[in-house]
C-alpha positions in Angstrom: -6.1 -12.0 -7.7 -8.6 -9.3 -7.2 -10.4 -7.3 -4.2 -13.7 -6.2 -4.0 -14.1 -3.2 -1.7 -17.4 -1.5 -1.2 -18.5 -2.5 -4.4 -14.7 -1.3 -5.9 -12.2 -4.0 -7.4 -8.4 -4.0 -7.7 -5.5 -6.5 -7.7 -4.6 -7.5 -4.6 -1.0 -7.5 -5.0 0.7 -3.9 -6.3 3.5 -2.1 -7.1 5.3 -0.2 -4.4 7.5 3.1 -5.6 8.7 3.6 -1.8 12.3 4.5 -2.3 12.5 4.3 -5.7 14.3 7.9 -7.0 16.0 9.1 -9.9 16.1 6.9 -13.0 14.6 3.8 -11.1 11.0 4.8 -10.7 10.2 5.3 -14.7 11.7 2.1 -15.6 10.6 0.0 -12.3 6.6 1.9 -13.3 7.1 0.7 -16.8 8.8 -2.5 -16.4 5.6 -3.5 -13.8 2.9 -2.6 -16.2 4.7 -4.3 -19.1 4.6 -7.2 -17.1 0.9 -7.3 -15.7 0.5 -4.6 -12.4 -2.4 -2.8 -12.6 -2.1 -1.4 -8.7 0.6 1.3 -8.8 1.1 3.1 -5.1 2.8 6.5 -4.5 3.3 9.8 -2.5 3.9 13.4 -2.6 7.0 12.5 0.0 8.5 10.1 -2.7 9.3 12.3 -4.9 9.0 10.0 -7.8 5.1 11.0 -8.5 6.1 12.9 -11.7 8.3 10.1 -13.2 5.3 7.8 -12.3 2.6 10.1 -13.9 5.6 9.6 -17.2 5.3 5.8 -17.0 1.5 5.9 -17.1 1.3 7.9 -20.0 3.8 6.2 -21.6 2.4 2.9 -21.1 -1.0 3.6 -23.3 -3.5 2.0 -21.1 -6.6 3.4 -20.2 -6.4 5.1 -16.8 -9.4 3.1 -15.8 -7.4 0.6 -16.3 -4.4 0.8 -13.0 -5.2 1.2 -9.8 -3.8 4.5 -8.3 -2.7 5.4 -4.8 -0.8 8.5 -3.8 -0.3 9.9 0.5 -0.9 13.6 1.4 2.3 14.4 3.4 2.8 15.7 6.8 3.3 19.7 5.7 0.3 19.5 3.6 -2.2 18.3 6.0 -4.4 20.9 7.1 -7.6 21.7 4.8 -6.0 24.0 2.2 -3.3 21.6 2.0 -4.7 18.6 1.4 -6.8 20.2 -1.5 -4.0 22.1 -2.9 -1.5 19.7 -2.7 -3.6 17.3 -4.1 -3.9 18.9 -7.6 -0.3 19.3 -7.6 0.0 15.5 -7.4 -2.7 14.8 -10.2 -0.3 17.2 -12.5 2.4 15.5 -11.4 0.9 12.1 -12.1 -0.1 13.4 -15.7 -4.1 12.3 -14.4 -7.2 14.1 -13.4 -8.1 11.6 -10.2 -6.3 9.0 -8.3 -8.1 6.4 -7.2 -7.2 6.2 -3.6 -6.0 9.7 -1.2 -4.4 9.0 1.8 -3.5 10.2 4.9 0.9 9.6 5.2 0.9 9.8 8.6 -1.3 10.3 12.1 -0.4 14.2 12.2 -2.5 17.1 13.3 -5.0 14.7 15.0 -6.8 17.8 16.7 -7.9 18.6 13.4 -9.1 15.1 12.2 -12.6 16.1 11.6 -11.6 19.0 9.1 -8.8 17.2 7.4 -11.1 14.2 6.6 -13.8 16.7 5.6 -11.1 17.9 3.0 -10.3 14.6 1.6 -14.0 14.2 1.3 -14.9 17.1 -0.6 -12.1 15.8 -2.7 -14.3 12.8 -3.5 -17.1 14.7 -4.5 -14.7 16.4 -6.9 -14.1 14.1 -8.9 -10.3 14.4 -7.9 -10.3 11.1 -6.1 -12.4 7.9 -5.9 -12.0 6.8 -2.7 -10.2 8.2 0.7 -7.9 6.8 3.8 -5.1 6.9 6.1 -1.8 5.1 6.4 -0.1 4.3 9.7 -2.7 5.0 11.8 -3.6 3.0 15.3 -6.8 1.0 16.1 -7.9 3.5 18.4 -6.5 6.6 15.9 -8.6 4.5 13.1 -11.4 3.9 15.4 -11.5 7.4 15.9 -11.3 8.6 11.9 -13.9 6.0 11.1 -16.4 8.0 13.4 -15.9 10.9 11.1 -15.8 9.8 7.7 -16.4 6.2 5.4 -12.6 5.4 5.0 -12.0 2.7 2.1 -8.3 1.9 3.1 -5.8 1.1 5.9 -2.2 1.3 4.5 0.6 0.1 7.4 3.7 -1.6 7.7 3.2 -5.4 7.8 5.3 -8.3 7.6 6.0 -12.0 9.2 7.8 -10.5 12.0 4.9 -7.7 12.5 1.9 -8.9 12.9 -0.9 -6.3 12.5 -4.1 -8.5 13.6 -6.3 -6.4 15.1 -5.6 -3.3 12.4 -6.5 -6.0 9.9 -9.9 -7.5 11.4 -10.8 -4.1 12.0 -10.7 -3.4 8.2 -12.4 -6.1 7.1 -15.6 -5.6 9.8 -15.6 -1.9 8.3 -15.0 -3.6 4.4 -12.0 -1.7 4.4 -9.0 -2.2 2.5 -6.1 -3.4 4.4 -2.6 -3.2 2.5 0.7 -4.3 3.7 3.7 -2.0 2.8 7.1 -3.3 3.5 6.5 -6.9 3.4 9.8 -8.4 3.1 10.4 -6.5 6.6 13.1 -4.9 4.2 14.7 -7.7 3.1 15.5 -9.2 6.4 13.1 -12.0 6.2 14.3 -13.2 3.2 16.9 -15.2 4.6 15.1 -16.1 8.0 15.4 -19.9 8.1 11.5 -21.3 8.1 10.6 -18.8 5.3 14.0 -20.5 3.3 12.4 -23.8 4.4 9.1 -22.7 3.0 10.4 -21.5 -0.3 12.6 -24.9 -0.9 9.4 -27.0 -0.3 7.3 -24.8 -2.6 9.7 -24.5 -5.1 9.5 -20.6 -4.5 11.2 -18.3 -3.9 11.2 -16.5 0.4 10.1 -13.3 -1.5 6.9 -14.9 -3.6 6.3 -17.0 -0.2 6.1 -14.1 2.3 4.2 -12.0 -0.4 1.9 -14.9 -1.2 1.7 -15.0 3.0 -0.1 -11.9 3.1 -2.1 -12.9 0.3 -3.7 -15.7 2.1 -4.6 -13.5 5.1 -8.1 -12.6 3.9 -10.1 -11.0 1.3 -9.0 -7.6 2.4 -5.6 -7.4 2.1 -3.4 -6.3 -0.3 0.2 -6.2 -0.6 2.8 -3.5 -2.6 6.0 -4.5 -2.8 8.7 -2.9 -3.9 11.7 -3.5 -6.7 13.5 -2.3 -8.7 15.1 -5.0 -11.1 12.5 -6.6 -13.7 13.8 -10.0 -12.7 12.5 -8.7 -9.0 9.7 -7.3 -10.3 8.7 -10.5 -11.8 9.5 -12.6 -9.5 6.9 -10.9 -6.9 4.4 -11.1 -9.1 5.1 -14.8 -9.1 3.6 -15.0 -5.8 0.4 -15.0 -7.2 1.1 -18.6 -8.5 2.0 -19.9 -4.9 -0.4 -22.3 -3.2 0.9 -22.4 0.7 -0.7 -25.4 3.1 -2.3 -24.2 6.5 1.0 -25.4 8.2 3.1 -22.9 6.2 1.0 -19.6 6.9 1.2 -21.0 10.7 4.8 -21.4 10.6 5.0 -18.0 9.1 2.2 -16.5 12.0 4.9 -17.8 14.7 7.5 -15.2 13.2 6.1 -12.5 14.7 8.2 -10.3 17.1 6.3 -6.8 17.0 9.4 -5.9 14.9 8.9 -2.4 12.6 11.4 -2.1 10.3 10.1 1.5 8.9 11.1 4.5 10.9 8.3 7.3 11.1 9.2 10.6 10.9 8.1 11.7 14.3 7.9 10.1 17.6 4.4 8.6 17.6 2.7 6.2 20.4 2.3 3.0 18.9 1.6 0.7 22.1 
């Protein structure tokens, strides 16, 4: 399943690295592209960009070939940072360009204008193809889309968080929107209609809620994490699910404007 985003395709559904450290990420990287990913997201605050630059080499396909995201992290976005950093991360990730830069977090808002200006110079050197943010608000979006041509949204999105308006916003801009931390870390995989789902589909809640996101519109994407092939795989399986209009209704009605992922500061949300 494939995107097209100003005039740019890639998979829809990706591999997360989010909490994936030590001897996990290079096999997790690896075990994902041996089995089909060609969408691979990352950050600097990881810590696993290195080990994921390994598994790219390693794996011998062309670079053209996966789909690259890495996030600029807090301490590093002010103009010098965000340039400096940034070739730090391509050495790290063994590549000269990513194909998506990102924004971690809403920080340093006051100096919005300059930071994006950064990224965008960035683009014009050849060190990234496209720009964004991740966890940013519809007025904080709204705001950054004033300044510069963003290609990509990246927040946390699940059943039991619903992220509407973020979502049409993206796709009236033809903006990327991807989900991160689907499985509202693991807790909806046992939440009774999504069990129901899966037993009726002959999935499994993980390929459902996955395959959930999927169906939301030709502008979303979705990067799971895990860390076990068998869980690897089995996410990838969700491209294979066909859900009827009641399911992704009975899966809408979930939502409890629940966030799972805590942010490193104290931001205004509401």
């Amino acid at each position: 399943m494939l995107r097209t985003i100003q005039g740019t395709t890639l998979p829809a559904l990706g591999y997360g690295t989010w909490e994936l450290v030590g001897d996990d990420t290079f096999p997790g990287v690896t075990a994902a592209l041996e089995l089909g990913y060609r969408h691979i997201d990352t950050a600097q605050a990881y810590g696993n960009e290195a080990a994921v630059g390994q598994a790219l080499t390693a794996s011998g396909l062309d670079r053209d070939d996966v789909f690259l995201t890495t996030k600029i992290w807090n301490d590093n976005i002010t103009p010098q940072g965000i340039r400096s950093s940034t070739y730090e991360s391509l050495s790290k990730l063994e590549t000269d360009h990513v194909d998506l830069l990102l924004l971690h977090w809403p920080v340093h808002l006051d100096q919005l204008e300059q930071n994006l200006e950064a990224l965008t110079d960035l683009v014009e050197a050849g060190a990234t193809r496209h720009i964004g943010v991740s966890n940013f608000t519809e007025d904080q979006l709204r705001t950054a889309l004033e300044i510069a041509p963003l290609f990509c949204l990246q927040v946390e999105h699940h059943a039991y968080l619903a992220q509407d308006e973020l979502r049409d916003l993206c796709a009236e801009n033809d903006m990327l929107f991807t989900a991160y931390s689907p499985l509202a870390r693991g807790e909806l995989l046992s939440d009774p209609a999504v069990v129901a789902i899966a037993e009726e589909r002959d999935a499994t809640p993980a390929q459902v809620l996955l395959r959930g996101i999927l169906d939301e519109g030709e502008h979303v994407a979705v990067i799971p994490k895990a860390t076990a092939r068998e869980r690897i795989e089995e996410n990838l399986g969700a491209l294979h699910v066909g859900l009827h209009e009641g399911d992704r209704d009975a899966l809408a009605s979930l939502d409890r404007h629940l966030r799972k992922v805590d942010p490193p500061f104290a931001p205004d949300w509401e």
